[in-house]
C-alpha positions, 0 to 999 in steps of 0.5 A: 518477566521473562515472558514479559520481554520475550512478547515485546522482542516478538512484536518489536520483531515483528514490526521491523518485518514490516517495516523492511516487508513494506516499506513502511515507516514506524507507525505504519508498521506499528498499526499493521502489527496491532490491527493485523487479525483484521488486515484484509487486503487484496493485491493486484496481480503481479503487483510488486513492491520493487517495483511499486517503489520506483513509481516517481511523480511526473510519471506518466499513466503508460510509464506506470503500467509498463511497470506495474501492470494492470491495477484492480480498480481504475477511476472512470472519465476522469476529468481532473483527477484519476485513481489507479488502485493496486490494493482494496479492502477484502471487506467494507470494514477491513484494515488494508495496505494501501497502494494507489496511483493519483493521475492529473488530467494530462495523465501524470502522478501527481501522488502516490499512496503507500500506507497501512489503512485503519477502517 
């Protein structure tokens, strides 16, 4: 019983890690602890939590890299949509922490994605 209580005290504690970690909310958190022997996430350099959480939408594409710097990935002629990608899969199958930046075609967020992906 002991033990019983122990292992759920682990990985309540553990979710709360990564709720406070990441900002993530319960189920979030919840996926990033059970799926974690298969998180594959890859960062963006410098990439910072902080400051990916003052991200606002309205946000313009220069205002957003001023604070956060270069991303990994960024959509090519973007017409009326545009991705910036401060996070990818380390393989085709991984579970991931996602942090992506949605532009219009006037260049401002119109989305921010923060979420523990399950692939």
């Amino acid at each position: 019983m002991k033990i019983t209580i122990a292992i759920f005290l682990l990985f309540l504690g553990c979710i709360f890690k990564n709720m406070y970690s990441y900002g993530y909310g319960v189920n979030d958190a919840f996926w990033r602890v059970v799926w974690s022997i298969d998180e594959g996430t890859i960062w963006a350099q410098n990439f910072s939590e902080e400051n990916f959480s003052k991200l606002t939408k309205g946000m313009t594409s220069e205002e957003v890299l001023s604070l956060m710097g270069k991303p990994l990935n960024m959509s090519e002629n973007c017409e009326d949509i545009c991705f910036w990608n401060y996070t990818k899969q380390d393989s085709g199958t991984s579970d991931f922490d996602q942090r992506w930046v949605v532009f219009n075609r006037d260049h401002q967020v119109v989305e921010i994605r923060k979420s523990f992906f399950i692939d």
